[in-house]
N, C-alpha and C positions, 0 to 999 in steps of 0.2 A: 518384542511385540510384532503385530502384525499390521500393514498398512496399505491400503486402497490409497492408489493416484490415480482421479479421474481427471483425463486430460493430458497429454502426453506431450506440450509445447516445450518451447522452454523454462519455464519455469514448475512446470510437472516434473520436467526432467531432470532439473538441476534437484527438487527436494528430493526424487526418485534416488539420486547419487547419495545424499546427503544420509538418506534413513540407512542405508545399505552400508556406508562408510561406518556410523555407531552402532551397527551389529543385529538391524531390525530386517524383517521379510519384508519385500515391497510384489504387490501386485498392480500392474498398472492397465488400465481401459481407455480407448480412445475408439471414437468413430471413424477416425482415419488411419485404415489401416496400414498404411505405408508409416504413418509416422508411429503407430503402434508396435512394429516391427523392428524399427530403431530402437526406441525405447529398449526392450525388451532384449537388444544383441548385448546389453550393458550387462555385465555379470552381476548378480544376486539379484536383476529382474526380471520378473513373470508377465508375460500378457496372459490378461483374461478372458475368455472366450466372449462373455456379455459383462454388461453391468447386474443383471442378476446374477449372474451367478457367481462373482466376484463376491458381492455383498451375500449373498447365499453362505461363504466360507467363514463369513462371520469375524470381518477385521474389527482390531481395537478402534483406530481412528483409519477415518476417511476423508483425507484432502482434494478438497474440490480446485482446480485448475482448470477450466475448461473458461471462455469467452464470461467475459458478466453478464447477458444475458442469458447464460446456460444454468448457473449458478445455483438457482433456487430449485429447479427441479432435481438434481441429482442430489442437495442437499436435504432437501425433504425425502426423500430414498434409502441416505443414509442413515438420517435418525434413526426411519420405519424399520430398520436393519439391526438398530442397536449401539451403531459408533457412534463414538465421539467425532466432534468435526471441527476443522480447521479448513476455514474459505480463505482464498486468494482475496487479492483488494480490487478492487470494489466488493463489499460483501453480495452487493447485487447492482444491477445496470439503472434500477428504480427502485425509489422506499415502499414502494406501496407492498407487495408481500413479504417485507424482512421482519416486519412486526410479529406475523405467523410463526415465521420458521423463530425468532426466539421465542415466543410462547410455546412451542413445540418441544426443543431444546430442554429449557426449564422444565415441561412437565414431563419429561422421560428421564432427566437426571442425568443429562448427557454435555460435556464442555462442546461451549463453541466459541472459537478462536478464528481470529481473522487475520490472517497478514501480511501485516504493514511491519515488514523490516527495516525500515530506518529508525524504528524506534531499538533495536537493540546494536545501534551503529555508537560505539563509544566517543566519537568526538561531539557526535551531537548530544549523548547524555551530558558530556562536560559542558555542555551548554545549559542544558537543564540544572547540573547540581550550579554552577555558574548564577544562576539566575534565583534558585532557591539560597545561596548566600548574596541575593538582593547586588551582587555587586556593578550593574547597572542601576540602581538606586527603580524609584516606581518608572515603570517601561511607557513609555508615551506615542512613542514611532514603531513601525516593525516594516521590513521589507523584506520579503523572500522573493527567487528565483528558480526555476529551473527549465534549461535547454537544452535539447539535442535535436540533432538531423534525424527522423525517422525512418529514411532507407539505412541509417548505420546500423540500426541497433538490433539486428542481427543477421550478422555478415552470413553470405551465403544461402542466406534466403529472400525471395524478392517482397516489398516490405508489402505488396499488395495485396498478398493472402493474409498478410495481419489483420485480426478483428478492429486495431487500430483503427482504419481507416472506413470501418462500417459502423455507421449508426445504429442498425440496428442488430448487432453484439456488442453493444454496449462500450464502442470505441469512443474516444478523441481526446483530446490534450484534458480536457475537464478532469474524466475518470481517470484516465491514466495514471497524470501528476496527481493524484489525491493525495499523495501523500504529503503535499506540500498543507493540506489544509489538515491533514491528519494530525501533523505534529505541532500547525500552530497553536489546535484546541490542546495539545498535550500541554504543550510549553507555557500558553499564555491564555487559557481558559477558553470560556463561550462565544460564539461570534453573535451579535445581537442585530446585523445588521449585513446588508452585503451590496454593493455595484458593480454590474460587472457589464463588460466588452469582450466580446466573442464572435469567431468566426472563420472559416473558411479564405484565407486571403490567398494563398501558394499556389504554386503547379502542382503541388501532388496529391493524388488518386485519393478518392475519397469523398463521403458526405458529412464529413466532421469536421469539428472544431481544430483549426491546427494552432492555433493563437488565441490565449484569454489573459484579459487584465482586469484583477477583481479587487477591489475596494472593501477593504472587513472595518467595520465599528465593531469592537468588542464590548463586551459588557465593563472589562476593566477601566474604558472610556477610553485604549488607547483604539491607535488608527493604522490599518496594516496593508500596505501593498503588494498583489501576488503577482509576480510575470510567469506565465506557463507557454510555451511552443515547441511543437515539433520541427524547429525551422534553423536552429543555429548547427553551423557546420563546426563548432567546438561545444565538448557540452561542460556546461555550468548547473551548477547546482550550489546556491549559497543564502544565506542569511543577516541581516541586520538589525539587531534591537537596539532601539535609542535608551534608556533609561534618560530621568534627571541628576543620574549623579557617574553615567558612563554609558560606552556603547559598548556588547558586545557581537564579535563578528564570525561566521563559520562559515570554512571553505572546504565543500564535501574534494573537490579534486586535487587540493593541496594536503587535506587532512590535522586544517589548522584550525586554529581557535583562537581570538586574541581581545584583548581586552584593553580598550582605551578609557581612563581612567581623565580625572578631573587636572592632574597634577601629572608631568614627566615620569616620576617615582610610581603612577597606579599602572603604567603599561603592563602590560604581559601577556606572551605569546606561549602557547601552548600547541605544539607538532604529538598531537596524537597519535597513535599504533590504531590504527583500525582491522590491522592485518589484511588480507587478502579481498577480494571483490567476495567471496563466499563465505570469509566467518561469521558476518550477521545473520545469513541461513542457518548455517548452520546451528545458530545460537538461537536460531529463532523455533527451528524442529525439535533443539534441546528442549526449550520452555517449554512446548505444546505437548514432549514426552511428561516431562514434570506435572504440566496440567492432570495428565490422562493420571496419575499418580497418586494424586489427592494433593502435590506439596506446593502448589502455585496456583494461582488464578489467574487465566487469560489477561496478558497486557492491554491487548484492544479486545474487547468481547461484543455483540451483538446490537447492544445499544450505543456504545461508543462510535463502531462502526457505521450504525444507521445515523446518527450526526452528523458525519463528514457528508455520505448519501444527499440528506436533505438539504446540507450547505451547495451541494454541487445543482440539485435541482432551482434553489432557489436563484443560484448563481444564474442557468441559464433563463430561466423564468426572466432576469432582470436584464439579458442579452437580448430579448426578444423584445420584452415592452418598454428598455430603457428608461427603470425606475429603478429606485431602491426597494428591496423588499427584506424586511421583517421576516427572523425565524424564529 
């Protein structure tokens, strides 16, 4: 097949590697064209002269990479074009035009996929099938985490050109970590309720959020705590569900899983294979080839996607007026 990368960051760049490794064309476009030119010195990739005339050549699917507030106009391009689409996460930086583009979508007959790869991250399925054999018994508590230092995360570039640190592309710990909220609705349903704490506390660059602490009432009636920062000099990324008949626990940097039971006898630890920092990509460009296929349906697709969106609005809505708010 053939595949438009709009957006040449790192993560345009890392799918860019990835299409090309299982034997697809890749053309890639970016505004900037120094980092366009990198892009492009990687063997089996093309820079495109425009975005027209990229999408002029008529790729199968078109992965949108660029800032989340660039998102929706290139994706509305793409349809107009013909591809199929898979958007990076945040499907957009606000709910308000995603409604569009999937009614758009739908009536062109076109997949659209959004991704959020920690859902094809096997230790955290093992928490899902974990959870679907009930073996934390009904879930009552939930605690999720995740941190890192925002100059680390990606060495050798200075971290202030990242849209990160701009509000308005669609930066800051909120959008970023969405996946933390992405997978709660996976794991543990709807959130019916939100509180949250937010804000700018650090020295570093920026008009965004670099620390949020959000309060979820789910519809299951359990109660879920999120810690999100761009602030810890080790990063963390992990999970705690209470059940009433067990906890269980996942630790994305240790690649565990473990399961504390009622009794001595219910323990058990489970050291997952997640393999490399890039086989969830890679697993994740498999699906969205499958998708384009007919043989799978989008994991997160365009209304899944707009849920996390509204939870994260709602979330700031409730940083501002220091309420709860209903979604």
């Amino acid at each position: 097949m053939r595949f438009l990368i709009v957006g040449a960051g790192s993560i345009g760049s890392r799918h860019s590697r990835n299409l090309v490794r299982l034997g697809h064309r890749v053309l890639v476009w970016d505004t900037d064209r120094e980092r366009l030119r990198e892009a492009a010195a990687l063997p089996g990739i093309e820079a495109a002269p425009s975005l027209e005339g990229a999408l002029a050549a008529k790729p199968d699917g078109v992965l949108i990479c660029t800032p989340p507030a660039l998102h929706l106009d290139a994706a509305h391009q793409a349809l107009a074009a013909g591809a199929h689409l898979f958007v990076e996460k945040p499907i957009a930086h606000a709910s308000a035009g995603v409604p569009a583009l999937i009614d758009e979508a739908r009536r062109r007959g076109r997949v659209l996929a959004v991704g959020f790869n920690l859902r094809f991250l096997p230790s955290l399925r093992r928490v899902n099938a974990l959870l679907e054999e009930k073996r934390a018994g009904r879930v009552l508590a939930v605690r999720a985490e995740f941190g890192a230092y925002l100059p680390d995360w990606r060495p050798g570039r200075d971290y202030r050109d990242n849209y990160a640190v701009h509000a308005a592309l669609g930066g800051g710990i909120l959008l970023d970590a969405i996946h933390e909220l992405d997978y709660l609705g996976w794991l543990l349903g709807e959130v019916a309720e939100v509180f949250c704490t937010a804000g700018h506390w650090s020295n570093l660059a920026g008009d965004t959020e670099d620390v949020a602490e959000l309060t979820l009432r789910l519809e299951s009636g359990a109660l879920a705590q999120v810690h999100l920062d761009y602030l810890q000099r080790r990063y963390r990324r992990n999970l705690q569900v209470i059940g009433d008949a067990g906890v269980i626990v996942w630790d994305f940097p240790t690649h565990t899983v473990r399961v504390h039971g009622a009794e001595p006898r219910d323990e058990e630890e489970f050291r997952v294979d997640d393999g490399d920092a890039n086989d969830m990509y890679l697993d994740e460009v498999r699906h969205f080839i499958r998708c384009l296929e007919g043989r799978e349906s989008p994991l997160v697709d365009g209304e899944e996607a707009l849920r996390s969106i509204r939870l994260v609005e709602a979330a700031k809505r409730s940083a501002r007026e220091r309420l709860w708010v209903r979604l």
